[in-house]
N, C-alpha and C positions, 0 to 999 in steps of 0.2 A: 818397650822401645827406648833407646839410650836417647837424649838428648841431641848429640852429633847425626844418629840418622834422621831425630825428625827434623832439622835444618838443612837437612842435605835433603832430604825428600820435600820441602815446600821450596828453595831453592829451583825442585827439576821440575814442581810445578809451574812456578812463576816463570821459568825457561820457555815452557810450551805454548802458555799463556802469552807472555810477549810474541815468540813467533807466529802466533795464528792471529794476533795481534796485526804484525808488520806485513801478513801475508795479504790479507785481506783490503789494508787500506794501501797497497802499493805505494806507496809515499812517494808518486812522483817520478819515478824510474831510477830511484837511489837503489844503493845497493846495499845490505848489511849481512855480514857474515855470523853465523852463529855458531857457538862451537860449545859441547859438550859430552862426557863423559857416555852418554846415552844415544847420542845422536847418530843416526845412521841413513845417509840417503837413501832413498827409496827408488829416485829414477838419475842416473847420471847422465852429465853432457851427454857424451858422447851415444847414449842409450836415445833421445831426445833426436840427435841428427839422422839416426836413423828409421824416424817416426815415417812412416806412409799417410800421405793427404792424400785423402779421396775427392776428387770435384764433380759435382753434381750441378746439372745443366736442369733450370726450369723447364716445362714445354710452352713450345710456344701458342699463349691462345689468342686467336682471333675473335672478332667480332662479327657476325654477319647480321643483316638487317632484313626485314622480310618487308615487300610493298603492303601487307598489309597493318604493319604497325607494330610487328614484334622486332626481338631482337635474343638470341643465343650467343654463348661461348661455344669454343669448339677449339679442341689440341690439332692444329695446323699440321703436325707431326704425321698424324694417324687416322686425319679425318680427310677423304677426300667429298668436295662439295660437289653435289650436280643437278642444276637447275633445268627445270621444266616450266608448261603451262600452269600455273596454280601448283606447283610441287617442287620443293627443294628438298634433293635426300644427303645426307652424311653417310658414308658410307667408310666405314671400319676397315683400314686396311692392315693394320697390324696382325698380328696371329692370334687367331681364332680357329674355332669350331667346323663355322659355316657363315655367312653371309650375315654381319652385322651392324645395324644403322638405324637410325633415327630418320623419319620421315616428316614434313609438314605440307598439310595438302589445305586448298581452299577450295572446299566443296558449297560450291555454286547454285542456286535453288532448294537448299536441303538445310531445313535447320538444327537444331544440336539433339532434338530429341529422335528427327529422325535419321541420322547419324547414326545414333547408338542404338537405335530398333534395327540397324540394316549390320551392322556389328553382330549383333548377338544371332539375326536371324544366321546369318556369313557362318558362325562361330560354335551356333547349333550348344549341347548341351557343356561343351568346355569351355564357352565365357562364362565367365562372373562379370558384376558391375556392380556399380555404388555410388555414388556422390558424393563430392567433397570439393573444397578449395583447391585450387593451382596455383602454384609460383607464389613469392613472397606476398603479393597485391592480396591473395585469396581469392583470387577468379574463381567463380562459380565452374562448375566442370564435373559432366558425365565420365566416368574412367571404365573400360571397359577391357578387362584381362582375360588372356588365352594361356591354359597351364598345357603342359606339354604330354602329349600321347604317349610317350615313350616312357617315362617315369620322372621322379621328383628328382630334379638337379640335374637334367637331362635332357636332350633335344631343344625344338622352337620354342621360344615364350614369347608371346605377343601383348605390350601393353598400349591401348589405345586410350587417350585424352580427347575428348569435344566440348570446344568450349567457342564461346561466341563474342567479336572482336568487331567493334566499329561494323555494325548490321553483315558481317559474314563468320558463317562457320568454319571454323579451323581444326583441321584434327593433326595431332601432334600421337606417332606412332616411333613405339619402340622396338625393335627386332633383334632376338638375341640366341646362339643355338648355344647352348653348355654342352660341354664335353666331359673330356675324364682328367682334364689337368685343368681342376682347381685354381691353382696360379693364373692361368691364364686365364678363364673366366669371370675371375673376379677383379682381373685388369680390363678387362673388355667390359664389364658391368659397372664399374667405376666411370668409365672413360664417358658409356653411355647415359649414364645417371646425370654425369656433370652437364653435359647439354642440357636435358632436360631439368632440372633444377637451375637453371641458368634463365628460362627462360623470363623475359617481360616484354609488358606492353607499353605504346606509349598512348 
């Protein structure tokens, strides 16, 4: 290599080098033009004006408060509430399968173990159950799940929570039917997960 290329070639180094240089620290909203033998835009003005902004809207969540001392999120959008005696359900109105919502009931006389003995009798040989923490706190809590008749990724799935809150039992139920468009049950399984991961006590 001649002497003249390798000065022209550390030259077109130090060139790029300054500019990713000046790109990075923005200096302010000055302006500098760079100009060289190699240089070739990549995106011009005019290419740039005709850029498409996408705007994307959060959803909006609520807060609801349970009298007995919890408290969930919930996308206002797609969750319609409807309260009862001892039972407030969320009820999924976006597109779905079948009938999808999250339920909280306060069963009255009945405490957490036998809750989830009248679960599984209910539930017959398609509950499982197990033990484990709830919600960030680690609430103690019976989980008792129902897999779906019809096959895997498919039909009703029932997952019920019993957990015990200020001397009352509370059962927190998930209800969710999967279909055949993917996409859409796993917006529905998102939306219903968020509740329930949401939940606490005070």
């Amino acid at each position: 290599m001649s002497f003249e290329k390798l000065v022209k070639g550390m030259m077109s180094l130090g060139l790029v080098a300054i500019t990713s240089m000046l790109v990075v620290a923005g200096v302010k909203g000055e302006v500098f033009e760079v100009t060289g033998d190699d240089y070739v835009p990549t995106v011009t003005a005019a290419e740039l004006e005709n850029v498409t902004v996408t705007e994307y809207c959060l959803p909006e969540y609520k807060t609801f408060e349970g009298k007995e001392g919890w408290t969930v999120q919930y996308n206002s959008e797609v969750f319609q509430v409807e309260e009862g005696n001892d039972f407030v359900g969320f009820d999924y109105t976006g597109d779905c399968s079948g009938r999808c919502m999250v339920t909280v009931s306060t069963l009255t006389g009945m405490t957490t173990e036998e809750a989830r003995d009248e679960l599984v009798a209910m539930w017959g040989d398609k509950a499982t159950t197990h033990e484990g923490p709830f919600t960030i706190d680690e609430k103690f809590a019976y989980w008792v799940c129902m897999e779906s008749e019809v096959g895997e990724g498919l039909g009703l799935y029932d997952t019920a929570i019993v957990v015990e809150h200020n001397g009352q039992t509370i059962l927190f139920e998930c209800v969710e039917y999967m279909g055949t468009d993917e996409e859409v049950d796993m917006m529905v399984s998102d939306e219903l997960s968020m509740i329930i991961d949401s939940v606490e006590f005070n």
